[in-house]
Backbone as ProteinMPNN parsed JSONL, in Angstrom:
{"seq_chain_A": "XXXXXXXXXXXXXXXXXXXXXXXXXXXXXXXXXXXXXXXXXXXXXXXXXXXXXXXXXXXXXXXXXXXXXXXXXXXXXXXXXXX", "coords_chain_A": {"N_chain_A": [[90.991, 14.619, -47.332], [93.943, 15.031, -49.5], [97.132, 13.885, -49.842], [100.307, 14.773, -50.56], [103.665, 13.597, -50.197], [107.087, 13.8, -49.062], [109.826, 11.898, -47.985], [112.874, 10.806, -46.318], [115.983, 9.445, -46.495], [117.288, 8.26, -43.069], [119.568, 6.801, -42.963], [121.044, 7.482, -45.626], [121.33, 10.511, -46.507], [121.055, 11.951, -49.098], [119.037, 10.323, -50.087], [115.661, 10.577, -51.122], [112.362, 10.298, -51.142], [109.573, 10.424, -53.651], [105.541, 10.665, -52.67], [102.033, 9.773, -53.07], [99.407, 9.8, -50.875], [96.312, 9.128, -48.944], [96.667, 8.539, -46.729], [99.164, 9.687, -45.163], [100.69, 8.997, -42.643], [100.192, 5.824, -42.788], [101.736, 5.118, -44.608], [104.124, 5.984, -44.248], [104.954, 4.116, -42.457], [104.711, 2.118, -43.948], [107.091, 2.122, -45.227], [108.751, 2.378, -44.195], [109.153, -0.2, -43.051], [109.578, -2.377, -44.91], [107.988, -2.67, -46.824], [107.723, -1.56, -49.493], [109.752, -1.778, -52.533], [111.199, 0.482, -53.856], [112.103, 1.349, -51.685], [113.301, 0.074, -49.47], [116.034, -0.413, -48.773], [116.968, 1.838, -48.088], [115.93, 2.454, -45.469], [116.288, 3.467, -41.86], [113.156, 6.003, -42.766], [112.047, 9.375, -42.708], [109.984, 12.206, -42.603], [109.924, 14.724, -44.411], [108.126, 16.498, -45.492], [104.908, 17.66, -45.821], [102.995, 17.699, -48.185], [98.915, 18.754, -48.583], [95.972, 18.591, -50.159], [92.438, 19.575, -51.349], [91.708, 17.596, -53.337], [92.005, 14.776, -55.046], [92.907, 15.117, -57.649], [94.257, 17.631, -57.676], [96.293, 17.011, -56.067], [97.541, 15.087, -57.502], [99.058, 16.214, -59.752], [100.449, 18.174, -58.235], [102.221, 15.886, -57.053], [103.756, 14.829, -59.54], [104.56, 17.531, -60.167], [106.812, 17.886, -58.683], [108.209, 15.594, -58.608], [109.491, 15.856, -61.285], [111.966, 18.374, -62.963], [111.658, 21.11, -62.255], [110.207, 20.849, -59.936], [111.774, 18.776, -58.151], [113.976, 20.721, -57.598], [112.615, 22.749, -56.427], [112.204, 21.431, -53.797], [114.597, 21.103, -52.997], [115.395, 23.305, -52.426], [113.538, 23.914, -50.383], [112.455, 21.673, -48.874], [114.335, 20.042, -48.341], [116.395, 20.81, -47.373], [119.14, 21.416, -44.891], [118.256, 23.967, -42.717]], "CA_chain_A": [[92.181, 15.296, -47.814], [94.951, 14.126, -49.98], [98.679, 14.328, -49.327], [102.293, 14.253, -51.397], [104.754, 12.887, -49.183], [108.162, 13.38, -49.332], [110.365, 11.52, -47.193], [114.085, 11.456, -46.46], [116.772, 8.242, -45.941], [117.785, 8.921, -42.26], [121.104, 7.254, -43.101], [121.756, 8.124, -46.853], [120.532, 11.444, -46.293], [120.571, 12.189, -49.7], [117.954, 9.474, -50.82], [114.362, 11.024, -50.549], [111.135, 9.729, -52.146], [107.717, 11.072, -53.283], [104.226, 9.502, -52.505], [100.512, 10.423, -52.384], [98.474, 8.959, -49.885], [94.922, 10.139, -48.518], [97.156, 8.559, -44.971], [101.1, 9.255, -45.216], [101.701, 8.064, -41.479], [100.44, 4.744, -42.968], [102.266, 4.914, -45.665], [105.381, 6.17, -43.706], [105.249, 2.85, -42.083], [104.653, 0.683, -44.876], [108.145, 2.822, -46.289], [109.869, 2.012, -42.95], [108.604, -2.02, -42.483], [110.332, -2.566, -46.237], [107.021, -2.97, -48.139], [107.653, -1.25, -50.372], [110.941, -2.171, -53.068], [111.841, 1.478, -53.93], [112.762, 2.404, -50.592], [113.97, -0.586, -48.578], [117.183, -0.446, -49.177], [116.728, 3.187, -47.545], [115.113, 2.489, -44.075], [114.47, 3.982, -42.03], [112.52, 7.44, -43.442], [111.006, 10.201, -41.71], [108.872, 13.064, -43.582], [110.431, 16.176, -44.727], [107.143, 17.533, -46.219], [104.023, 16.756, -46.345], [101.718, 18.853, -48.756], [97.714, 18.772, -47.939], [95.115, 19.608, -50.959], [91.006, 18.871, -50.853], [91.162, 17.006, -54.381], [93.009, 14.053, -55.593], [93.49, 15.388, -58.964], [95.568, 18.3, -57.415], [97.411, 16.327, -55.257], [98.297, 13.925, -58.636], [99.324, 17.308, -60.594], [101.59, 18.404, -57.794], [102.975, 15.359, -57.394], [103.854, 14.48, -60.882], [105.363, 18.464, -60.81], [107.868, 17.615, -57.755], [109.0, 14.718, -59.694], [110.173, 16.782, -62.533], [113.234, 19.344, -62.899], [111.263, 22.708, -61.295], [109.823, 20.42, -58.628], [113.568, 18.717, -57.594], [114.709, 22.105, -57.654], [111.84, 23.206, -55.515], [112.41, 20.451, -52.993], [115.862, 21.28, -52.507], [115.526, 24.644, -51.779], [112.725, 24.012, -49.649], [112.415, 21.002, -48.148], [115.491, 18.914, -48.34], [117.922, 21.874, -46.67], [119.457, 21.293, -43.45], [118.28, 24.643, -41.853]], "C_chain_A": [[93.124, 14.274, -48.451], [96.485, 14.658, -50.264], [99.797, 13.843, -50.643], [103.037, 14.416, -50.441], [106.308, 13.015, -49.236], [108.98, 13.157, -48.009], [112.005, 11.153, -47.628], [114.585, 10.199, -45.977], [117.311, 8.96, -44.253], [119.337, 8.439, -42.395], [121.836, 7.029, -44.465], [120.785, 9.402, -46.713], [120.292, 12.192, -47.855], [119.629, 11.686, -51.005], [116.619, 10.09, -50.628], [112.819, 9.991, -51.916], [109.72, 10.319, -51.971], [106.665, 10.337, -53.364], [103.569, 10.745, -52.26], [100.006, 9.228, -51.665], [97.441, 10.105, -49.311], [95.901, 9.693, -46.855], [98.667, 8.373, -44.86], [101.554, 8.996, -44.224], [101.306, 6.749, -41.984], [101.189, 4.238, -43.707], [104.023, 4.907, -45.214], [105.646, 4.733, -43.032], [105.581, 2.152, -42.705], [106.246, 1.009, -45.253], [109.095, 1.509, -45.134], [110.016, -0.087, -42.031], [109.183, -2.692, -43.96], [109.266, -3.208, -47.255], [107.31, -2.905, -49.634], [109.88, -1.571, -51.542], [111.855, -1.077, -53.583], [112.753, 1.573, -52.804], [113.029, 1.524, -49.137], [114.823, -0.784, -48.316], [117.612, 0.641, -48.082], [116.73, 3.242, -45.974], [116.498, 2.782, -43.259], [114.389, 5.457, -42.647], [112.066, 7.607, -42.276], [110.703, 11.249, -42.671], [109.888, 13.831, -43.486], [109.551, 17.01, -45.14], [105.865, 16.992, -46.011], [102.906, 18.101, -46.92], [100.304, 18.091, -49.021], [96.777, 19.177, -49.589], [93.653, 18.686, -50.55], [90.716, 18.15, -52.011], [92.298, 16.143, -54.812], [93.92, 14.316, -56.933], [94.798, 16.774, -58.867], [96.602, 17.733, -57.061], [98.192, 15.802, -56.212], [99.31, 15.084, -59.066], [100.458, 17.831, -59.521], [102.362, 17.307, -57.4], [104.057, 14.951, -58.019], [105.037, 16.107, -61.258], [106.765, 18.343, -59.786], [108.76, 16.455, -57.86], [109.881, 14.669, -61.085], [111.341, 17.976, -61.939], [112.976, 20.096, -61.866], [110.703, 21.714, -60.125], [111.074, 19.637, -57.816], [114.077, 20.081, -57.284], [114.036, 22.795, -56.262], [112.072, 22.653, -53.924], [113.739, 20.51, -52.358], [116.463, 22.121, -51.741], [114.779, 24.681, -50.425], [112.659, 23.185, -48.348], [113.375, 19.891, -47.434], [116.595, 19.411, -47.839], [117.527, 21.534, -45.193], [118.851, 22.511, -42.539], [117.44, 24.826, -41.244]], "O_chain_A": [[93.192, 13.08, -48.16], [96.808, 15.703, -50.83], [99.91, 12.838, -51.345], [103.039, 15.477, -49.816], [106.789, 11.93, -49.563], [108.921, 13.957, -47.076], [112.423, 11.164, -48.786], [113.907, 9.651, -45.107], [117.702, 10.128, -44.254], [120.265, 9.196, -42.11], [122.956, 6.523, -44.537], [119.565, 9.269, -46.808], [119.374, 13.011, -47.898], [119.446, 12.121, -52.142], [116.468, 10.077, -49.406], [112.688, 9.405, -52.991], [109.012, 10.591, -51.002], [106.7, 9.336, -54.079], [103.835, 11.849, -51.785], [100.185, 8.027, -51.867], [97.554, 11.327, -49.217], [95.811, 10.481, -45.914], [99.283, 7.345, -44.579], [102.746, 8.689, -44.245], [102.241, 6.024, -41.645], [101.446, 3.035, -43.662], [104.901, 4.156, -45.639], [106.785, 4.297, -43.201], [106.554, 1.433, -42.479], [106.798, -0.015, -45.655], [109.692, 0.439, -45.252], [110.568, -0.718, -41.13], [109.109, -3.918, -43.875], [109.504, -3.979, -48.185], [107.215, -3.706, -50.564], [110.964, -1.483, -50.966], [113.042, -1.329, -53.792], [113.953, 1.826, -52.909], [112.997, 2.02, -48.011], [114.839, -1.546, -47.35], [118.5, 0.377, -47.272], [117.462, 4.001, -45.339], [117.599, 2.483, -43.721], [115.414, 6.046, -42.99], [111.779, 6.895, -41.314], [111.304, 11.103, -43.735], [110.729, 13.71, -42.595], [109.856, 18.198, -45.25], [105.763, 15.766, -46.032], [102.315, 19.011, -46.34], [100.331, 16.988, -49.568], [97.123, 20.248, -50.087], [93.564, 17.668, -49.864], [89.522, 17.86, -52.089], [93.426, 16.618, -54.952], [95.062, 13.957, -57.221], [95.798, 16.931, -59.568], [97.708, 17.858, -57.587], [99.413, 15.88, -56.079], [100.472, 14.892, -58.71], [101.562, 17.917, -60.059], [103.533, 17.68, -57.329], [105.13, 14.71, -57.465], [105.937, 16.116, -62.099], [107.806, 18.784, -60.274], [109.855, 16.357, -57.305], [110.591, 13.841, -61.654], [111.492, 18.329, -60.769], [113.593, 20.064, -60.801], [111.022, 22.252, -59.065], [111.255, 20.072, -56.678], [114.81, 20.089, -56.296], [114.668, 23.243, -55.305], [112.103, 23.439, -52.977], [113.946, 19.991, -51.261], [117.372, 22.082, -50.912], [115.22, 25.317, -49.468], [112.745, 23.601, -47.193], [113.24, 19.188, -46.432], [117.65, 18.781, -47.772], [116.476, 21.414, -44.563], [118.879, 22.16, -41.359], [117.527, 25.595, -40.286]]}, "name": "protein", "num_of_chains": 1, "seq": "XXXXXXXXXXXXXXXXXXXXXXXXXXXXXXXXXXXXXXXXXXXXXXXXXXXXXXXXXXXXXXXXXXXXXXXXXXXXXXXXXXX"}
């Protein structure tokens, strides 16, 4: 399986970031250990989403659409609300 990731600043809460990974708890680490230069600044993260497909090329394609306008939009409504 292969995953899009989105994860959430726990204290700028309105920093979030998207990733694929075939393993987003490893990846959630690498976020939270300051591997990575996007999102060190950030730490720590914890998931807000994690969407599942059986083909990498989907996974890329929804990615790539949650990175765009209708997928921000989507994300906001969905996954990024307090309730």
């Amino acid at each position: 399986m292969f995953h899009v990731y989105v994860i959430i600043s726990e204290i700028h809460p309105d920093r979030y970031y998207i990733g694929f990974s075939s393993r987003p708890s490893d990846r959630l680490s690498e976020h939270n250990a300051g591997k990575n230069p996007s999102t060190a600044d950030f730490r720590p993260w914890r998931f807000a989403a994690i969407f599942s497909f059986p083909s990498e090329a989907q996974t890329r394609r929804f990615e790539r659409y949650l990175k765009g306008g209708s997928g921000r939009a989507f994300l906001r409504r969905h996954a990024l609300s307090e309730e």
